[in-house]
Kinemage of the C-alpha trace (Angstrom):
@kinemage 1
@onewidth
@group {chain A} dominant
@subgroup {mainchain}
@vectorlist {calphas} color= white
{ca unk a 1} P 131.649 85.938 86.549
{ca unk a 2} L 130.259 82.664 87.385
{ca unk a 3} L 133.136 82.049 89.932
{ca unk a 4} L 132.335 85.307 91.776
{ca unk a 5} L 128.793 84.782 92.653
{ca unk a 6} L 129.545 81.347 93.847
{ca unk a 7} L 132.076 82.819 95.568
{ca unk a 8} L 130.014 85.588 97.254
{ca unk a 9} L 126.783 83.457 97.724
{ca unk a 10} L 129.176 81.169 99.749
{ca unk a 11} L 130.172 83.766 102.078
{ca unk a 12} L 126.842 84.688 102.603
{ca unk a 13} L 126.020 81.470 103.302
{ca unk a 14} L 128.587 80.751 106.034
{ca unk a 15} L 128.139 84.160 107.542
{ca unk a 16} L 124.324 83.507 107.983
{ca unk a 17} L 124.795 79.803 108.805
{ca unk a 18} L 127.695 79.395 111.074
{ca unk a 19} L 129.306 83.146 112.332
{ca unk a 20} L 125.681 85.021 113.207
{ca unk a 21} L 124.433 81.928 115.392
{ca unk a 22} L 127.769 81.509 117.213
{ca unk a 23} L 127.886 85.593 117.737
{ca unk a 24} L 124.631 84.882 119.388
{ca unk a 25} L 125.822 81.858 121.526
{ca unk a 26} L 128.733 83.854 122.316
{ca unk a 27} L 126.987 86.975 123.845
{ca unk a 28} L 125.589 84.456 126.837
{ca unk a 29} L 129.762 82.938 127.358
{ca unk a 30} L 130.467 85.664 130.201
{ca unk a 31} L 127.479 85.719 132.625
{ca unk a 32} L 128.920 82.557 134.537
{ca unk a 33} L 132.233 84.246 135.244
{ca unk a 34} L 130.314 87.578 136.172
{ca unk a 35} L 128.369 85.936 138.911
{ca unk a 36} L 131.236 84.342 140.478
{ca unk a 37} L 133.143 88.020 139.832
{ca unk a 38} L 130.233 89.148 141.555
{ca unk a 39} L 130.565 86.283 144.857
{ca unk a 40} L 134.076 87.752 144.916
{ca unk a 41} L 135.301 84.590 143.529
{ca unk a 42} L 138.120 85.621 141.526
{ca unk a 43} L 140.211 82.792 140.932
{ca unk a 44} L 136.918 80.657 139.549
{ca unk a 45} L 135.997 83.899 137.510
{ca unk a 46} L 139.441 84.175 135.762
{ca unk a 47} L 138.688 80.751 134.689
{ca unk a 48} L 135.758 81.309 133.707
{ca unk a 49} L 136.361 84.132 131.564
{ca unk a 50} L 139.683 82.792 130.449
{ca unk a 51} L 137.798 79.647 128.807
{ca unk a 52} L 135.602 81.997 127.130
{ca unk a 53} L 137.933 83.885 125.757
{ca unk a 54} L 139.434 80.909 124.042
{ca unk a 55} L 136.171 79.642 122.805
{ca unk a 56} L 135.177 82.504 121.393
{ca unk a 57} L 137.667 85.390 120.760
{ca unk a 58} L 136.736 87.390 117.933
{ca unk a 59} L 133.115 87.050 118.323
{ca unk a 60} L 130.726 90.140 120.336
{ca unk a 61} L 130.996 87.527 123.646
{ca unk a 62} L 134.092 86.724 123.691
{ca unk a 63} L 135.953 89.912 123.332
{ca unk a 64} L 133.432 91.160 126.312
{ca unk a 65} L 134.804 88.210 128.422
{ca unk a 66} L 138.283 89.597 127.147
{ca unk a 67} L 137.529 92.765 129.030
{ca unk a 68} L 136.157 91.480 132.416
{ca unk a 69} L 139.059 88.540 132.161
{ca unk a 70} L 140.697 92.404 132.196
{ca unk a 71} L 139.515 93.103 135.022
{ca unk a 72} L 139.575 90.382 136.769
{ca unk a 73} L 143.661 90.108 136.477
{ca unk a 74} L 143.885 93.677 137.389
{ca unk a 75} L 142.170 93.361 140.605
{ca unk a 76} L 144.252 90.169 141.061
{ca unk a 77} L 147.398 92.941 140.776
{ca unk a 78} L 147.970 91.517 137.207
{ca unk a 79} L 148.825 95.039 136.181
{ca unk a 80} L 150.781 93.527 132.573
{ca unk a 81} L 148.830 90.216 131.795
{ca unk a 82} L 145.582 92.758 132.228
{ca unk a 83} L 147.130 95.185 130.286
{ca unk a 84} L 148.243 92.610 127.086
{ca unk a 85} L 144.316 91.382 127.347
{ca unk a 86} L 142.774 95.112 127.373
{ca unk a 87} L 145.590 95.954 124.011
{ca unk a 88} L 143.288 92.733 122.561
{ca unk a 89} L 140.150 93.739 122.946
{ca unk a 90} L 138.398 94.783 120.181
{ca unk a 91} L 134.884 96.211 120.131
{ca unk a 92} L 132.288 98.313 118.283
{ca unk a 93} L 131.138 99.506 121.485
{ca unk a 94} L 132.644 102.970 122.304
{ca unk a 95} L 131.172 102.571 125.996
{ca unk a 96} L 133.860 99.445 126.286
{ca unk a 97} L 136.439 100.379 123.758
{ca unk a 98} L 137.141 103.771 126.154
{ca unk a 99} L 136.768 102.167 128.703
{ca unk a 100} L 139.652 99.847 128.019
{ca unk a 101} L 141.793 103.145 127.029
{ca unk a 102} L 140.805 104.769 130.680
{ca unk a 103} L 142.086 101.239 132.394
């Protein structure tokens, strides 16, 4: 019983300590790759959104950067690589999540 509560006090711990603060960090990964998306700098962008995608896939930010890394490729005529990133992308958000069936 003893072994449990340690057990489930530690996950607490690390969930509070170390996954909620780098959700949070995450959530600001994409805005550098959005402005250059936004300067019509799509090669930079890709970059951009491909390093946060690596830094932080799995987290709120990073599968949002999976998406516009998306969308990026697809305007790039990408049509498959942007199609094996959207397949990826998981989100709570059922804004994103259809929009990533309607692309």
């Amino acid at each position: 019983v003893g072994g449990v509560l340690l057990l489930v006090l530690g996950y607490f711990i690390w969930y509070q300590m170390f996954f909620l603060p780098a959700n949070e960090k995450s959530k600001d990964s994409y805005w550098e790759g959005l402005n250059y998306a936004k300067k019509d700098s799509t090669e930079v962008a890709v970059e951009e959104f491909r390093a946060a995608v690596r830094k932080y896939d799995g987290k709120v930010g990073g599968e949002v950067a999976q998406f516009l890394y998306a969308r990026q490729l697809m305007s790039q005529g990408e049509f498959k690589k942007a199609f094996n990133e959207l397949e990826e992308v998981d989100l709570e958000d059922s804004y994103v999540s259809v929009l990533c069936v309607g692309l």
